[in-house]
N, C-alpha and C positions, 0 to 999 in steps of 0.2 A: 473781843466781841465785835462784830460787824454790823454796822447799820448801815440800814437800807434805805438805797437814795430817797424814798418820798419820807422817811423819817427827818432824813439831811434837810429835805426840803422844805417841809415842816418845822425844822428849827432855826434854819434861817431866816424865815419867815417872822417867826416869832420873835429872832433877835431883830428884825429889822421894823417889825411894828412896836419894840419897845425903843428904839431908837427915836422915829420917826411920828408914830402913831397910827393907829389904825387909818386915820385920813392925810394927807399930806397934800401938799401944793408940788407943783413941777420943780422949782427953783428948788427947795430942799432935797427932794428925790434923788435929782440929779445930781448935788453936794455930798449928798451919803454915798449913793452911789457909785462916784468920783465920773459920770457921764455928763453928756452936754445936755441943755434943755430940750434941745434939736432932738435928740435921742427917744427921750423922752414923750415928748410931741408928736414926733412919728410913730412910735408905739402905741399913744392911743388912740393916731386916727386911724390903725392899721386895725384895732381892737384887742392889742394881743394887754394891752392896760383899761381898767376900766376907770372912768374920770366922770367926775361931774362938773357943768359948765354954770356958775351961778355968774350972768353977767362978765365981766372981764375975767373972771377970777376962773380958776380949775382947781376941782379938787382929784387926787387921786385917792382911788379904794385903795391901799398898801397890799393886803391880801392879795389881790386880782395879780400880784407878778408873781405868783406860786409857779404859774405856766411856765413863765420865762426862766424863772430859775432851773427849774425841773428839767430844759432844754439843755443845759449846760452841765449838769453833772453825768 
């Protein structure tokens, strides 16, 4: 049986917001990940990650790298 990449994509997702959480900070992201913070950072000032800025702190939406994924398979 063959599954279809936005299915794939879809279940990676899901593995990685039971990993991580639906919300996640940059530092953790990047550790699952195995990317730099860098990475990271410029992704969401590029918009291709959606992040919320509460004072020092960033959160990331986890969902919002569905895109990113989706690019790669």
């Amino acid at each position: 049986m063959k599954i279809s990449e936005e299915d794939l994509s879809t279940e990676i997702i899901e593995q990685l917001v039971n990993m991580v959480g639906e919300f996640t900070n940059v530092n953790d992201l990047a550790e699952t990940l195995n990317v730099s913070r860098t990475t990271i950072s410029r992704k969401i000032e590029e918009g291709e990650i959606v992040a919320f800025h509460f004072g020092s702190r960033v959160i990331v939406v986890t969902r919002s790298l569905q895109g990113i994924i989706e690019k790669f398979l």
